[in-house]
C-alpha positions in Angstrom: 19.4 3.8 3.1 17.6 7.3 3.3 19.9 8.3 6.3 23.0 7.9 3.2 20.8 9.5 0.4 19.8 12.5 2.8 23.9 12.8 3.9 24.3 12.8 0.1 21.8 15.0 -1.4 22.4 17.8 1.5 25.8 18.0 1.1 25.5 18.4 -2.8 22.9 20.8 -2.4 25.8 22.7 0.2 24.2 22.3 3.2 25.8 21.3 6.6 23.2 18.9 8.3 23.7 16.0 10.4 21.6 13.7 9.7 21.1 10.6 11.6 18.3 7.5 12.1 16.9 6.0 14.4 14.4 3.2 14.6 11.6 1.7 17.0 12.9 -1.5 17.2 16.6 -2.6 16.9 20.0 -1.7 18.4 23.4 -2.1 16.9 22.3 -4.3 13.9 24.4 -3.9 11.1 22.6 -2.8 7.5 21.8 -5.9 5.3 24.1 -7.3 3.0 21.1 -6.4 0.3 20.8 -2.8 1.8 24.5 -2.5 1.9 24.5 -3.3 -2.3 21.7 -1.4 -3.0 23.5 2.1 -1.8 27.0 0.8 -3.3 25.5 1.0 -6.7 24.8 4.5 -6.1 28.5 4.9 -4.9 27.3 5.4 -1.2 28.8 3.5 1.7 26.7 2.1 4.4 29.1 -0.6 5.4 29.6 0.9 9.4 25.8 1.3 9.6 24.4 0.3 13.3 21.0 0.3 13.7 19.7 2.7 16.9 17.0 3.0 19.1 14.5 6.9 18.7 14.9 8.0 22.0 13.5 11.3 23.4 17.2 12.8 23.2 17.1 12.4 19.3 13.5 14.0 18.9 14.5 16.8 21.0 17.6 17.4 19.1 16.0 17.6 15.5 14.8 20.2 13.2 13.0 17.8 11.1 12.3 13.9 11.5 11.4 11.9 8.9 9.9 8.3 9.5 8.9 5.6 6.6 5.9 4.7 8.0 3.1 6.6 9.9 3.8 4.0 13.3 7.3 6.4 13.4 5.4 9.8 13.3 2.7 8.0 15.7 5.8 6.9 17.7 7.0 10.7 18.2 4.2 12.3 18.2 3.1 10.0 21.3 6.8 10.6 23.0 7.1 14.5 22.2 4.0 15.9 21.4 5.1 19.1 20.4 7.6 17.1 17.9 4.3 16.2 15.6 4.4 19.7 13.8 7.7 18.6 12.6 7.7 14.9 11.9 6.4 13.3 8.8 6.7 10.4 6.8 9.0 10.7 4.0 6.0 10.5 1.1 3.5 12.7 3.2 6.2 15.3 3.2 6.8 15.3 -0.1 2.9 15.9 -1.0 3.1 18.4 1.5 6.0 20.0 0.1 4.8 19.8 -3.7 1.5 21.8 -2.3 3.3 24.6 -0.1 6.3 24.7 -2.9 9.9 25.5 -2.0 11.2 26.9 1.0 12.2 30.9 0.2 15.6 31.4 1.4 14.6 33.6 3.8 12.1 31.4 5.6 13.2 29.8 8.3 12.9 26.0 8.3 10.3 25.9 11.4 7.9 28.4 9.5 8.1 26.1 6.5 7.4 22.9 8.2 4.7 24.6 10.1 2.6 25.8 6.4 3.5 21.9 5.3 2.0 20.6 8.5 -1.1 23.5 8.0 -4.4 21.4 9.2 -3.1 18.4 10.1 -4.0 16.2 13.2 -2.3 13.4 14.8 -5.5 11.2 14.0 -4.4 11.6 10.6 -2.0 9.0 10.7 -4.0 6.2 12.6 -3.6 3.2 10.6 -1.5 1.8 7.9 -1.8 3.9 4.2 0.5 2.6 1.5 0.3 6.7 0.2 2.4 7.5 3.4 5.0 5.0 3.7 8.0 3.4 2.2 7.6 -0.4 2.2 10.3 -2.0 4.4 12.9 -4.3 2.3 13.8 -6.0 5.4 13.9 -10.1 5.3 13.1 -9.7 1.2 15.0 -9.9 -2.1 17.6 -8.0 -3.2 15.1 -6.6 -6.2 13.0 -5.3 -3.3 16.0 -3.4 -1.8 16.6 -2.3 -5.3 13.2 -0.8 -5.3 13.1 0.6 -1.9 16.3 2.1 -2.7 15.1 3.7 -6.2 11.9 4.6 -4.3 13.8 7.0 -1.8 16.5 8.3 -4.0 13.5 10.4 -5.5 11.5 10.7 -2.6 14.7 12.6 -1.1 15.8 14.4 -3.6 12.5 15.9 -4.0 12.4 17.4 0.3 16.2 18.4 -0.4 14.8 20.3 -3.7 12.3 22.2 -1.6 13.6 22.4 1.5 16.8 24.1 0.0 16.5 25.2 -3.4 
């Protein structure tokens, strides 16, 4: 679901990105029937989804990587540790990005993430902390999906906001 939000919000906002997710656990799994509703409603299509494995390809690839839960930034920072500096969880990235503010236009992505990421250690993330992660749907309702999906339609909009006003 955030993969189609981010696709969506970047290319309002004008910007060419690819953006593309990965996962720790699955291969080739289609998106939920609930998922698949969810992002309908917000006239997005995730029908083709396959689920992928992160591999250390993908990390090395990307500008920015955005997990739901800390266990995905522990994941790459563990893989790539030079990848940490710019790998978040989607709700720690947006309290970073509400204290740092917007992205000038002449900053370069890298120097951005590097003041959002100012002081912060891998240790950080140890554990599980509801603050920094985006509750998983998977296996539940479709009110839950609802949610999730409501949940990151803000949470995205608000990195696109800042990353390229």
């Amino acid at each position: 679901m955030a993969e189609a939000l981010f696709r969506r919000d970047l290319s309002a906002a004008g910007v060419a990105a690819t953006v593309e997710s990965a996962g720790l656990v699955t291969q080739g799994q289609e998106a939920s029937r609930h998922g698949i509703t969810a992002m309908s409603r917000r006239g997005l299509d995730i029908d083709a989804h396959r689920s992928r494995r992160l591999s250390p390809y993908l990390i090395d690839e990307a500008d920015l990587i955005v997990g739901m839960e800390r266990q995905h930034v522990r994941e790459v920072a563990v893989t790539d540790a030079e990848a940490f500096a710019r790998t978040f969880t989607l709700p720690e990235l947006v309290r970073r990005a509400r204290s740092v503010g917007p992205r000038p236009a002449d900053e370069p992505l890298e120097h951005w993430l590097g003041r959002a990421a100012a002081g912060r250690r891998p240790t950080d993330l140890l554990g599980h902390d509801p603050a920094d992660e985006v509750a998983d749907p998977i296996g539940r309702s479709a009110k839950h999906y609802e949610r999730t999906a409501t949940e990151l339609e803000g949470l995205v909009r608000t990195v696109v906001d800042h990353l390229f006003p």
